[in-house]
N, C-alpha and C positions, 0 to 999 in steps of 0.2 A: 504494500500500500504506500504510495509516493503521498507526502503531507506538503501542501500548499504554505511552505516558510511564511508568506507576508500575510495570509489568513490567521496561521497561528501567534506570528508576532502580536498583531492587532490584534488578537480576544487579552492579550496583557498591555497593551497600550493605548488600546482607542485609537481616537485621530489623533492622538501628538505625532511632529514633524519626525518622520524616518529618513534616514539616506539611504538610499535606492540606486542598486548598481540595475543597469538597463542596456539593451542594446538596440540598435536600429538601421535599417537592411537600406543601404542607398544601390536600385535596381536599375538598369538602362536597359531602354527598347534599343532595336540597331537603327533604328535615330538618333541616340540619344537623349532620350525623353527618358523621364524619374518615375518610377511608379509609383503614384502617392492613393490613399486610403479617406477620405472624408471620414472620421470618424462618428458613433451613432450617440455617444455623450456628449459633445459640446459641436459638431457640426464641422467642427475647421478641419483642414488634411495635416497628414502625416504619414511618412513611410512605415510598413510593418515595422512594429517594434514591438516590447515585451521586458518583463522584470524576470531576471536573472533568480532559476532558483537554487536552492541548498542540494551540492552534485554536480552543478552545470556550472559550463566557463560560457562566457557571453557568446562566443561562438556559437555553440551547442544550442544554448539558448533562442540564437538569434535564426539556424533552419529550422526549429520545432515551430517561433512563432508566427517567420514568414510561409510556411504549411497552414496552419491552425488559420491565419488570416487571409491568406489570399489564394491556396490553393496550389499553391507552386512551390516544388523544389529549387532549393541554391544550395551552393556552394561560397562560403565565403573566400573571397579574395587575397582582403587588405584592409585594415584598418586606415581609416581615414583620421579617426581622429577621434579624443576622451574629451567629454563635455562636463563642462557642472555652470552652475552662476545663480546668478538672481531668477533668470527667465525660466530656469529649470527647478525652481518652487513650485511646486503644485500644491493644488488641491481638490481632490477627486469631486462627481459628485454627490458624493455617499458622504463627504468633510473627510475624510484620512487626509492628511499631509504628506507631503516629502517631499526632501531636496534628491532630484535625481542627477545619478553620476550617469553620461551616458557614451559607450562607448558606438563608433558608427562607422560601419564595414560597407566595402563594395562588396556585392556580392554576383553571382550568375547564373541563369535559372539554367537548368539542368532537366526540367519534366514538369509535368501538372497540368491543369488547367485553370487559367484565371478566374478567377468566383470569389466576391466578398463572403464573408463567413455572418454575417448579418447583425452577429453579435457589437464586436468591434469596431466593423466598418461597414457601413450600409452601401456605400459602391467604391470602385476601382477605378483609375485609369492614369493614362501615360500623360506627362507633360514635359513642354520644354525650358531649358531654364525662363527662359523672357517671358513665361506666362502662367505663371503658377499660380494656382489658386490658393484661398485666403487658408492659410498655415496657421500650426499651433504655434505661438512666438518662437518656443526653446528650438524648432527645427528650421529657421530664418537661416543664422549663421549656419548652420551644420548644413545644408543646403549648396549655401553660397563655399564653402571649402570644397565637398564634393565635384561641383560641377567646375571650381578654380583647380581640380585635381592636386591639392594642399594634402600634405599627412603629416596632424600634426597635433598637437594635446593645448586642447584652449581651456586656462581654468580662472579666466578674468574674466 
């Protein structure tokens, strides 16, 4: 029986502020267009991503969650780059807190087929940098390194 760490952390914490390691899957069509997720809790995009659990390395993490949300196999590449700041404060909309660390991989899809998972992300699609639709903040800069093809750890 695999046990949900950030479930059980929170039945001893509540919503006090957690740090939260995360990872998150920057995909390209052979356009080069991003595959981003409108998310089904607050509406704005973001690339498949997912909280890191007890067992797994962010890697690992990061082809279980772009599966689970989009339907597609990858392969991680390369690390782009380890995120944290102000922007990556959250707060759910359940009130849990947390400062997310978040680490952000190219990756490459290998199999599947594309399908939002409904939970997560009510639809899918590809975009190009110059037109990306309206984003959760913390994925602004992680974006802009991606497509400047930057590898690099930003913790300002």
């Amino acid at each position: 029986m695999t046990i949900n760490y950030t479930a059980w952390l929170r039945s001893y914490v509540g919503h006090q502020r957690l740090l939260q390691l995360a990872a998150s899957a920057f995909i390209c069509n052979d356009q080069g267009h991003v595959l981003l997720g409108q998310r089904s809790d607050v509406m704005l995009w973001a690339p498949p991503s997912g909280v890191v659990q007890l067992g797994e390395t962010p890697a690992r993490t990061l082809v279980r969650e772009v599966l689970e949300e989009t339907g597609l196999h990858v392969v991680v590449e390369r690390l782009i780059g380890l995120y944290t700041g102000r922007e990556f404060e959250w707060t759910y909309p359940n009130g849990d807190q947390a400062q997310i660390v978040s680490a952000f991989f190219a990756c490459r899809i290998t199999g599947g087929n594309l399908q939002p998972d409904h939970a997560e992300f009510v639809s899918l699609a590809y975009y190009p940098s110059d037109r990306l639709p309206p984003l959760m903040p913390r994925y602004v800069r992680m974006l802009r390194d991606a497509f400047a093809g930057r590898t690099e750890a930003a913790f300002d």
